[in-house]
N, C-alpha and C positions, 0 to 999 in steps of 0.2 A: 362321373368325375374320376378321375385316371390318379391313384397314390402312388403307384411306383412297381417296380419289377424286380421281381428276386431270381435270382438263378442257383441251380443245384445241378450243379457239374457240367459239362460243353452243350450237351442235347435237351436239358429240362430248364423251362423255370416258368413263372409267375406271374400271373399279374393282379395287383390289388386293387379294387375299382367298387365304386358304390352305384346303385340304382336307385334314382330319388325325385319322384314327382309326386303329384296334387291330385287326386278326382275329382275333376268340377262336379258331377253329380252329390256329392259330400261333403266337400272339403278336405280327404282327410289325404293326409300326405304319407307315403311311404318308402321308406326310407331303409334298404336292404343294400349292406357290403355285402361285398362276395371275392370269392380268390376263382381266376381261371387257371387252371393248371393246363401245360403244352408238354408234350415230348417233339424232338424237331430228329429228321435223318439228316445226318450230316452230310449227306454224301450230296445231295442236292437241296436243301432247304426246306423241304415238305414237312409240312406238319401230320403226324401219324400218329399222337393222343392228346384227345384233349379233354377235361374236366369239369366240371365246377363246382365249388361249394358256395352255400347261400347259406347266409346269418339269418333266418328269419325267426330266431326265438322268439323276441319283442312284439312281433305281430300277432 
């Protein structure tokens, strides 16, 4: 699920997005936001860092 995009300054920004299914083998569903952080070259559009953070305290 796609929440939306932050940016921090021309070359960096964000994006806020959840990971959320089911284990049939269980049942049990999880359910993990996370932030991808990008750095972009401006000079051609390449991506050259990329991130992420995972919420998984709850689990």
């Amino acid at each position: 699920m796609f929440e939306g995009s932050y940016l921090h300054g021309e070359d960096c920004f964000a994006i806020h997005s959840r990971l959320k299914f089911t284990w049939w083998e269980n049942n049990v569903t999880i359910d993990w936001p996370f932030v991808a952080f990008y750095k972009v070259r401006l000079s051609d559009g390449k991506i050259i860092r990329y991130n992420e953070y995972w919420d998984t305290e709850d689990t």
